[in-house]
Kinemage of the C-alpha trace (Angstrom):
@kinemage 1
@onewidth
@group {chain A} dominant
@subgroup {mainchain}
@vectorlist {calphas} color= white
{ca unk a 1} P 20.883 -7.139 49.391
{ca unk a 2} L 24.211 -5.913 50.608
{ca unk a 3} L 24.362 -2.080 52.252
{ca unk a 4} L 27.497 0.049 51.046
{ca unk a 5} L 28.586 1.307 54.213
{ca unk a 6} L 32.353 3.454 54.917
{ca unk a 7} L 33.491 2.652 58.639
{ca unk a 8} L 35.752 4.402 61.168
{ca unk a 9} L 38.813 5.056 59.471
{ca unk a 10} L 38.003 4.224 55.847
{ca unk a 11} L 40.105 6.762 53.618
{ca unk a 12} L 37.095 7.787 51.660
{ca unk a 13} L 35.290 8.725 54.887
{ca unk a 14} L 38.257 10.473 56.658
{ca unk a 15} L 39.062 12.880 52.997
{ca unk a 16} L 35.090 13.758 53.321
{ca unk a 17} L 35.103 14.540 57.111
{ca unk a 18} L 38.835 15.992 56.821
{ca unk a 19} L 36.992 18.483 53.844
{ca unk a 20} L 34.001 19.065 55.874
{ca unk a 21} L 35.783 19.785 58.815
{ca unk a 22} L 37.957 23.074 57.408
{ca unk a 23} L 35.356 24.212 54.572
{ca unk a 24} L 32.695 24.551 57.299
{ca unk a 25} L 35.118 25.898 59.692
{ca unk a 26} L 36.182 28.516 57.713
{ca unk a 27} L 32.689 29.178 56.084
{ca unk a 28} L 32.372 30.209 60.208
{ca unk a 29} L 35.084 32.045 60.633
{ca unk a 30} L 34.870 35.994 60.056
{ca unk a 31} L 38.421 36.607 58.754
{ca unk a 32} L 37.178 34.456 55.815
{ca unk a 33} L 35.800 36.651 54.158
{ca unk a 34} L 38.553 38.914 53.538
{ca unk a 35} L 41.175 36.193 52.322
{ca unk a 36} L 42.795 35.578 48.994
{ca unk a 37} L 45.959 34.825 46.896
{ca unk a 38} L 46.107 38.015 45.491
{ca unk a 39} L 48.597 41.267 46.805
{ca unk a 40} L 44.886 43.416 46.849
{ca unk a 41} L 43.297 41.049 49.453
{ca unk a 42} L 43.084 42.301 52.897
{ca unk a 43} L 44.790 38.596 54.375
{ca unk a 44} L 47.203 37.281 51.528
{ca unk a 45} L 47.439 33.660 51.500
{ca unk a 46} L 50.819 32.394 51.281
{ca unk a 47} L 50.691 28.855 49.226
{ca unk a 48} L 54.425 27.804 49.173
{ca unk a 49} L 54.431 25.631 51.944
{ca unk a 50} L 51.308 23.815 51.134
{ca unk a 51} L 52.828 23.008 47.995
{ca unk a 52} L 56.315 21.519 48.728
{ca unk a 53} L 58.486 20.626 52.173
{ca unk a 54} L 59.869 23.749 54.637
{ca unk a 55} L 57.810 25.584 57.415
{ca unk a 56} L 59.120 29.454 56.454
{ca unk a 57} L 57.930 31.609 53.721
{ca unk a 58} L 59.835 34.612 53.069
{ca unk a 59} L 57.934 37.260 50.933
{ca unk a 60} L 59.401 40.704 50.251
{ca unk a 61} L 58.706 44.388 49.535
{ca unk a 62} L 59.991 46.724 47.132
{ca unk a 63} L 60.263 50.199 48.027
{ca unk a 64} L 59.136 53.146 45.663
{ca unk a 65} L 61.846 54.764 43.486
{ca unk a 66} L 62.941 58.509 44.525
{ca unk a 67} L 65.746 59.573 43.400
{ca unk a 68} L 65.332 63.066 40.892
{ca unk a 69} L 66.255 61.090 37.689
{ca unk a 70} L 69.077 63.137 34.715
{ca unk a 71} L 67.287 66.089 32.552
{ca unk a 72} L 68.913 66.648 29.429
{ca unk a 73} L 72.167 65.243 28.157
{ca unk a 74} L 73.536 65.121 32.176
{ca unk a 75} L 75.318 61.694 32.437
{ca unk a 76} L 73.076 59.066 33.916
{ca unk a 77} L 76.158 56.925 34.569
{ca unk a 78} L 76.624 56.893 38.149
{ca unk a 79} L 73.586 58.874 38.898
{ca unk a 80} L 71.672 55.189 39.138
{ca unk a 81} L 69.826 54.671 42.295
{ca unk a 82} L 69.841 50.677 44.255
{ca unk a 83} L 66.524 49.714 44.410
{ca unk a 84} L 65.279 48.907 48.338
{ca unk a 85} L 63.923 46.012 49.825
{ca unk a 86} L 62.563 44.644 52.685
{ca unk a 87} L 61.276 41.214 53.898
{ca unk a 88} L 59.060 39.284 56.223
{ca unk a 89} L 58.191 36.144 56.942
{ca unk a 90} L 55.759 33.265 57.902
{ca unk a 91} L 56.251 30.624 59.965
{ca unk a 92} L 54.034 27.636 59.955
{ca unk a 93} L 53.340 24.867 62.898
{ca unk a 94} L 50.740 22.546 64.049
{ca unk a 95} L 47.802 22.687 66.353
{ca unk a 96} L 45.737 19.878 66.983
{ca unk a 97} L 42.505 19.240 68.974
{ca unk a 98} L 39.956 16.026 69.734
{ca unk a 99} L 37.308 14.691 71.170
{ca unk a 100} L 36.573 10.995 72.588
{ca unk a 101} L 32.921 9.384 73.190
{ca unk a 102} L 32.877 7.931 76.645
{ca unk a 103} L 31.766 4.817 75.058
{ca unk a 104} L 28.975 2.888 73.309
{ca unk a 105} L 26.555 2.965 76.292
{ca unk a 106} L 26.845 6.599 76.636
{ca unk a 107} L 26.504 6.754 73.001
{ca unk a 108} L 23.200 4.452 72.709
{ca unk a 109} L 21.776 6.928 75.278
{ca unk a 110} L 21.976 10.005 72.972
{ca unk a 111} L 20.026 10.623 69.885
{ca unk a 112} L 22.668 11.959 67.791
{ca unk a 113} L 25.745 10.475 66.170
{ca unk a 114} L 29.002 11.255 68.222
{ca unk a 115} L 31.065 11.047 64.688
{ca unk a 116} L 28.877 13.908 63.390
{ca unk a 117} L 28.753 16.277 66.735
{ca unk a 118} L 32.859 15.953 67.312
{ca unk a 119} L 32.976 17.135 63.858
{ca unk a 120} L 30.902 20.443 64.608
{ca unk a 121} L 32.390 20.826 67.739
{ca unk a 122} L 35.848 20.913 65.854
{ca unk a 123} L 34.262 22.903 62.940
{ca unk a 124} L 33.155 26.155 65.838
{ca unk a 125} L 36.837 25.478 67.315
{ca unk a 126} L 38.747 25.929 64.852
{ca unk a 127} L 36.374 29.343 63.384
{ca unk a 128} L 37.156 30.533 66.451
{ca unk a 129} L 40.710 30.063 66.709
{ca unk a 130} L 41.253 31.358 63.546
{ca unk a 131} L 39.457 34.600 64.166
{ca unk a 132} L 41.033 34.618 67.634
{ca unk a 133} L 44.368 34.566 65.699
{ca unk a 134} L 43.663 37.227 63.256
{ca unk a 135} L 42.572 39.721 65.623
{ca unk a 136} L 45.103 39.015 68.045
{ca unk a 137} L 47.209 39.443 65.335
{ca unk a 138} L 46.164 42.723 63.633
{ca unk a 139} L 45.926 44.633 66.794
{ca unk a 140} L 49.111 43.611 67.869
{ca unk a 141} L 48.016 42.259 71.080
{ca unk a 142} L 50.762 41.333 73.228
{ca unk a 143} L 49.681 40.548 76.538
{ca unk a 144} L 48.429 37.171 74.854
{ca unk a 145} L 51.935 35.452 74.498
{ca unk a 146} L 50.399 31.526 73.820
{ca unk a 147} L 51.211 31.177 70.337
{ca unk a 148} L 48.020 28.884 70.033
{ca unk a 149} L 45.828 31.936 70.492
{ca unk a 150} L 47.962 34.532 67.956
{ca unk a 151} L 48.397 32.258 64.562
{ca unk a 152} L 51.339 29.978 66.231
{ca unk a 153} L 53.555 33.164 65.433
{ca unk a 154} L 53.987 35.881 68.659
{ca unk a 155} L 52.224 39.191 68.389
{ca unk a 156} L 54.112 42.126 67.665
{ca unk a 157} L 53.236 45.433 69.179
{ca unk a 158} L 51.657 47.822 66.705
{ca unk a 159} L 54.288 50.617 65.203
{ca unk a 160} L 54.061 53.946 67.258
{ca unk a 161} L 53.175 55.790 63.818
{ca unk a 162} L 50.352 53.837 62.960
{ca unk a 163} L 49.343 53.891 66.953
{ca unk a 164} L 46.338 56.055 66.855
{ca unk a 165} L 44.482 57.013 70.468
{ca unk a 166} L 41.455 58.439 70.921
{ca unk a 167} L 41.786 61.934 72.584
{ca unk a 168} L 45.420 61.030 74.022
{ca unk a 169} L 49.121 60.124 73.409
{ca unk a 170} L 49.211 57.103 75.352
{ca unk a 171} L 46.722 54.445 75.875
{ca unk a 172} L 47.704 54.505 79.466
{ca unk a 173} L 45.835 58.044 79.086
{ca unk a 174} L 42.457 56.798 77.917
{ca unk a 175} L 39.917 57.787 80.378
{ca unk a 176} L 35.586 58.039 79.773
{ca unk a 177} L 35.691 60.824 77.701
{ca unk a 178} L 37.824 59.270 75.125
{ca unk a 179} L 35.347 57.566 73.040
{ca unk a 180} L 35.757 56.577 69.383
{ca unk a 181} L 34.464 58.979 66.927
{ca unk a 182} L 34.411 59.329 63.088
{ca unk a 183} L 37.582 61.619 63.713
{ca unk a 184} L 39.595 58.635 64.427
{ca unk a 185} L 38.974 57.477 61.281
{ca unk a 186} L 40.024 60.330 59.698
{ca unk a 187} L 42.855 59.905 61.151
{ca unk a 188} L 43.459 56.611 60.148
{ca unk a 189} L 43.018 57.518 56.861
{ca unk a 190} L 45.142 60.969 56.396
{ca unk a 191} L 47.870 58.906 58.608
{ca unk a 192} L 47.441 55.657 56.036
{ca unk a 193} L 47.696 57.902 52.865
{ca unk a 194} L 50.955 59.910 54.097
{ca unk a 195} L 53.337 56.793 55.758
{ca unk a 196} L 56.273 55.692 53.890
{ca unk a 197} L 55.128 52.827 52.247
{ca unk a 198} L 51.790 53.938 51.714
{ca unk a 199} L 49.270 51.747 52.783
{ca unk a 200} L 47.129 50.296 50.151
{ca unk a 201} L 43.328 50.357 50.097
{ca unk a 202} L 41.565 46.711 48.609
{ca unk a 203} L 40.155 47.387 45.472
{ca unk a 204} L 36.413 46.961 45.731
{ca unk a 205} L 34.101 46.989 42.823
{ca unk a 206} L 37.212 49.046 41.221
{ca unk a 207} L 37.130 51.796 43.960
{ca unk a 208} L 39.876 51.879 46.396
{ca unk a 209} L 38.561 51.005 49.944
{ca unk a 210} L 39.724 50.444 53.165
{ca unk a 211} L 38.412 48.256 55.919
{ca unk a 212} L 38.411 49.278 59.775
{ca unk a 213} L 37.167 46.711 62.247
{ca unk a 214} L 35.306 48.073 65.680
{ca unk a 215} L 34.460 46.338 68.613
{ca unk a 216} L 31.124 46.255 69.733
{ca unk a 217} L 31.224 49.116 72.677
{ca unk a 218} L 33.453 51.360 70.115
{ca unk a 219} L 30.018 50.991 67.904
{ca unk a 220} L 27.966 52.129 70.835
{ca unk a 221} L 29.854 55.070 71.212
{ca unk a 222} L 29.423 56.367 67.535
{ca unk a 223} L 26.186 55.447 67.350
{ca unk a 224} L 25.176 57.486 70.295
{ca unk a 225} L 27.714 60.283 69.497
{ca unk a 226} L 25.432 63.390 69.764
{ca unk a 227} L 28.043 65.520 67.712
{ca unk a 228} L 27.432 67.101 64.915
{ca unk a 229} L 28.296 64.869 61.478
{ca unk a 230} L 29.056 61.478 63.624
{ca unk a 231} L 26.506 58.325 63.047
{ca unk a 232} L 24.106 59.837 60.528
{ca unk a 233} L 27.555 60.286 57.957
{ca unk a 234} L 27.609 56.639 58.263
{ca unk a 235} L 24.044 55.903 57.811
{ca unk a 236} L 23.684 58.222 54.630
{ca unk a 237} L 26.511 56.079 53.103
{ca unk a 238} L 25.298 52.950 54.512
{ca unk a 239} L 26.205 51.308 50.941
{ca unk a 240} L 27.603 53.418 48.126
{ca unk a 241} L 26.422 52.842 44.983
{ca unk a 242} L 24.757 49.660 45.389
{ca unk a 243} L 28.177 47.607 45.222
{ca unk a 244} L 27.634 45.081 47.860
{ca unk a 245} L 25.373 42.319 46.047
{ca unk a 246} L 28.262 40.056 45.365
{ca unk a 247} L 30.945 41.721 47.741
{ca unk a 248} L 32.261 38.943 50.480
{ca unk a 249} L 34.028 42.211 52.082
{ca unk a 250} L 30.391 44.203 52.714
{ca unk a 251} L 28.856 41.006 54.182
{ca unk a 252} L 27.454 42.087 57.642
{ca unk a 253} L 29.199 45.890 56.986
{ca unk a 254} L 27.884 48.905 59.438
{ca unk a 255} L 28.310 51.055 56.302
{ca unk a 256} L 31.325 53.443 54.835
{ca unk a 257} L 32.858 56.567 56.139
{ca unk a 258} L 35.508 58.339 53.858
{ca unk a 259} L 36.245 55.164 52.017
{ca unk a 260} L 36.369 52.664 54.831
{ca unk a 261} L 33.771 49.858 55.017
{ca unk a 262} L 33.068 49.484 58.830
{ca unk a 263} L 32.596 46.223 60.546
{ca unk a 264} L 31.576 45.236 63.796
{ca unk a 265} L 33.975 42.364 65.277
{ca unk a 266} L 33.626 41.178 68.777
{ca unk a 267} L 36.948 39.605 69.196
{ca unk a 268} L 39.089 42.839 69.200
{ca unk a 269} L 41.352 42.981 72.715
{ca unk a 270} L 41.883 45.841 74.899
{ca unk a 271} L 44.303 48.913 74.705
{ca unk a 272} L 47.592 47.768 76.338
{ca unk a 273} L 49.409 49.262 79.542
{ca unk a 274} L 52.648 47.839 80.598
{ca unk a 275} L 51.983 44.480 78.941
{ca unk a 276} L 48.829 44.217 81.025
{ca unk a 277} L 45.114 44.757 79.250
{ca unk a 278} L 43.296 48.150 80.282
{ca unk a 279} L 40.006 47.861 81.600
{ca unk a 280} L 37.545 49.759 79.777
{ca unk a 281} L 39.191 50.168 76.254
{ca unk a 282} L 39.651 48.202 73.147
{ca unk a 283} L 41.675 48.254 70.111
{ca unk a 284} L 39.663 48.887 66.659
{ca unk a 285} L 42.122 48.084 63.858
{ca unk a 286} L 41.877 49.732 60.380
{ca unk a 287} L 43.466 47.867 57.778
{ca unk a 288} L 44.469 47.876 53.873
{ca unk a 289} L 45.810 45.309 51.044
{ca unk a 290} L 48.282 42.428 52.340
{ca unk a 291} L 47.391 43.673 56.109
{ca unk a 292} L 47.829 40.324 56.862
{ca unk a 293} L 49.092 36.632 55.527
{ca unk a 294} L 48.041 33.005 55.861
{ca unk a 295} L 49.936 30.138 55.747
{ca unk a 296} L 49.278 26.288 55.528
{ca unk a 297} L 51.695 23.115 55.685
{ca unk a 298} L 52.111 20.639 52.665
{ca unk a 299} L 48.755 18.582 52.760
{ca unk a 300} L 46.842 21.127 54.684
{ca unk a 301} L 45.301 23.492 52.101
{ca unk a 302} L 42.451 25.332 53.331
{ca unk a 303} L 40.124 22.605 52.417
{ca unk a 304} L 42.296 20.057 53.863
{ca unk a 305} L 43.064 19.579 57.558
{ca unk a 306} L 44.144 16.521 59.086
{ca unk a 307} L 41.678 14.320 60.106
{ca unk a 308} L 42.227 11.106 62.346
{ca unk a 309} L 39.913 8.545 64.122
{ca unk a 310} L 41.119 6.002 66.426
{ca unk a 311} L 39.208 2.942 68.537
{ca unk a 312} L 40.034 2.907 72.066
{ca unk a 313} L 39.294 0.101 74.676
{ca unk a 314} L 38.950 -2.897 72.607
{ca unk a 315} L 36.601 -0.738 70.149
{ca unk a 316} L 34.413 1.031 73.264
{ca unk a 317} L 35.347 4.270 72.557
{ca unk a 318} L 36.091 6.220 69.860
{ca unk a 319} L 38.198 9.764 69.612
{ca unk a 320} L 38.172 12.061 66.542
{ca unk a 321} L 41.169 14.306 65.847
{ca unk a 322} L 41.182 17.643 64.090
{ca unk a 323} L 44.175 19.077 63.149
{ca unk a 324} L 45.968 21.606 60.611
{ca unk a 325} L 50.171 23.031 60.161
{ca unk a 326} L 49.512 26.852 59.706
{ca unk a 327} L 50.064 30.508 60.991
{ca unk a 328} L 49.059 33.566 60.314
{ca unk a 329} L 50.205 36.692 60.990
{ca unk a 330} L 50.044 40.524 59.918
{ca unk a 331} L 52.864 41.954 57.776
{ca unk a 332} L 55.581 43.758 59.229
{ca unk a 333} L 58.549 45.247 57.167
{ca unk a 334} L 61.647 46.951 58.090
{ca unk a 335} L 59.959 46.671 61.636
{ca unk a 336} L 57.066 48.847 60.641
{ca unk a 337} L 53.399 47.836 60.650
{ca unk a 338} L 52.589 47.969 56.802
{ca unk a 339} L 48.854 47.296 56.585
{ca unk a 340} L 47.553 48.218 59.845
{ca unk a 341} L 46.802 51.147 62.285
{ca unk a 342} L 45.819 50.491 65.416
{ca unk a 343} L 42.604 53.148 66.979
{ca unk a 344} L 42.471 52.723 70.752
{ca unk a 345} L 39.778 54.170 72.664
{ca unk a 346} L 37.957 53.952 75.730
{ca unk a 347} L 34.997 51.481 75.441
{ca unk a 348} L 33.255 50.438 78.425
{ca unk a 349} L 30.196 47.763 78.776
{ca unk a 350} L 26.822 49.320 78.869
C-alpha cells in the first residue's frame, strides 16, 4: 500500500500553508473586522496592486458642489463652477519574517510538529503587526518612525481640527483630572458632522454609525465616572435595536453612545509631546467610512502571503518563511485627516 504524502516544499503544501497562514492571521487580527472593498467600510481595501504590476495606488476625493446655482432666465454661461479634487495615496512594500528548527534532534525531542508551530507563531505575528499598524496609523502616532510597525508607510500627525483633548488645548496639558468622558465623544461627533468634508458614518444595519476605539484605562475612567449621565448612557444602549446578530463591526462592542459603537482596543499609543510619548495618557481614535485603506502586492491577496520553506545543513534543519507586499495607512486629503479624530486624555494604570 503506498501513503500519499506532500513534503517540504511541494507546491500543493506551500498554497495550503501560504492560505492558512494569512486567513488565520487575519481571522486574529482586530482591524479585521472592520475591512472591506466598499467606500462605507471603516478600512477600504485598495485591490489595484494585487491585481497587476506597480507599488502606488492613487485614489481621489471629490469635493461637494457650492456654488449658488442661476434662478430664472440669468445666464448660466460662465456662472459654471470647476469641480475640486483631492488625492492620496498608498504605497505598498514587503515585510518578511521566519523561523528555523535547530535541527532533527531537537525536533525528535518535542511532541509537536515544528512545520505546524512556525506556522502559528507566524499566524499571532503577523495579527499583531497588522493591528500594530492600524492603530499606529489611525492615531497618528509619530514617535514610532520604523515603518515595519506603522503599515510600511510613516505616520502622519493627526490634523489640529480633528485633535480633540480632554479638558485642555494641548496634550502637553493633560494632567489627572483630565479623564475621558462621554463629552469627548460628543465632541467627536458635533466636530465630525461640521468639518469640511464631512466625515462619513459606516452604514450599519442601514443606520448611520460611527466607531470610536478606547484604550483600556480610557474605559476605566468612564466606567467609574461618578457624573451624572456618563456609564449608565452607555449601558442603557448597550445594543440598539437588536442589530448586532450578524454585525462583524459590534463583535466584542462596549455598547453605543450618540451613534458611535464603542470598542475597547489595547494597542492605542500615548498622547504625544515634542515627538516623545506622555506618560499617563493615550490616544482613543473615533473614526468613520474610508478612515483608513489597505493595500496588497500582485500575488499577495489577503488570503495569499508568501510562503517559503528551505532545508538547511544537508537537510538538518529546516526554516519556514512568512511573508506579504502591503501597507496600510489612514486617509489623508488636502493634508487633512478625513476619517479620523483623535481624543487624547489622561489614562493612567490602575
Amino acid at each position: 500500500m503506498a501513503d500519499s504524502t506532500w513534503g517540504v516544499n511541494d507546491p500543493l503544501a506551500v498554497k495550503l500553508f501560504s492560505k492558512r497562514l494569512i486567513r488565520e492571521a487575519l481571522k486574529a487580527t482586530f482591524a479585521n473586522q472592520f475591512m472591506g472593498e466598499s467606500q462605507d467600510d471603516l478600512i477600504q481595501e485598495k485591490p489595484e496592486t494585487s491585481k497587476g504590476a506597480g507599488d502606488k495606488v492613487t485614489f481621489g476625493l471629490r469635493m461637494q458642489l457650492t456654488g449658488d446655482g442661476v434662478s430664472g432666465d440669468g445666464t448660466l454661461e460662465g456662472n459654471e463652477e470647476a469641480l475640486v479634487t483631492y488625492s492620496d495615496a498608498i504605497t505598498i512594500n514587503q515585510l518578511r519574517h521566519a523561523v528555523r528548527s535547530s535541527g532533527k534532534m531537537s525536533e525528535q525531542r518535542v511532541p509537536f510538529s515544528v512545520r505546524e508551530e512556525a506556522m502559528s507563531g507566524l499566524r499571532d505575528w503577523w495579527a499583531a503587526r497588522i493591528d500594530t499598524w492600524f492603530a499606529n496609523q489611525i492615531a497618528g502616532y509619530t514617535v514610532q518612525t520604523d515603518t515595519r510597525y506603522t503599515g510600511m508607510i510613516a505616520t502622519i500627525a493627526p490634523t489640529t481640527a480633528q485633535l480633540l483633548i480632554q479638558g485642555e488645548t494641548t496634550e502637553s496639558a493633560l494632567i489627572s483630572t483630565d479623564t475621558a468622558t462621554l463629552g469627548l465623544i460628543d465632541r467627536a461627533v458635533a466636530t465630525a458632522k461640521t468639518l469640511t468634508p464631512v466625515i462619513r458614518p459606516l452604514m450599519v444595519s442601514g443606520k448611520p454609525m460611527y466607531v470610536a476605539f478606547f484604550h483600556p484605562y480610557q474605559v476605566r475612567s468612564l466606567r467609574t465616572s461618578t457624573s451624572t449621565g456618563q456609564w449608565l448612557d452607555i449601558q442603557k444602549a448597550a445594543m440598539q435595536g437588536g442589530q448586532v446578530d450578524d454585525n462583524p463591526i459590534f463583535t466584542g462592542a462596549l455598547g453605543i453612545y450618540n451613534n458611535v459603537i464603542l470598542h475597547e482596543w489595547t494597542r492605542l499609543p500615548a498622547a504625544v509631546n515634542a515627538g516623545a510619548a506622555m506618560a499617563n495618557t493615550k490616544r482613543a481614535v473615533f473614526c468613520g467610512a474610508q478612515a483608513a485603506v489597505y493595500a496588497t502586492g500582485q500575488g499577495n491577496s489577503t488570503d495569499q502571503p508568501n510562503w517559503y520553506e528551505q532545508l538547511f545543513d544537508y537537510g538538518n534543519k529546516l526554516g519556514v518563511a512568512g511573508g506579504m507586499i502591503a501597507a496600510l495607512k489612514k486617509t489623508v486629503f488636502n493634508s487633512a485627516d478625513f476619517g479620523t479624530i483623535v481624543m487624547s486624555s489622561y489614562a493612567a494604570a490602575p
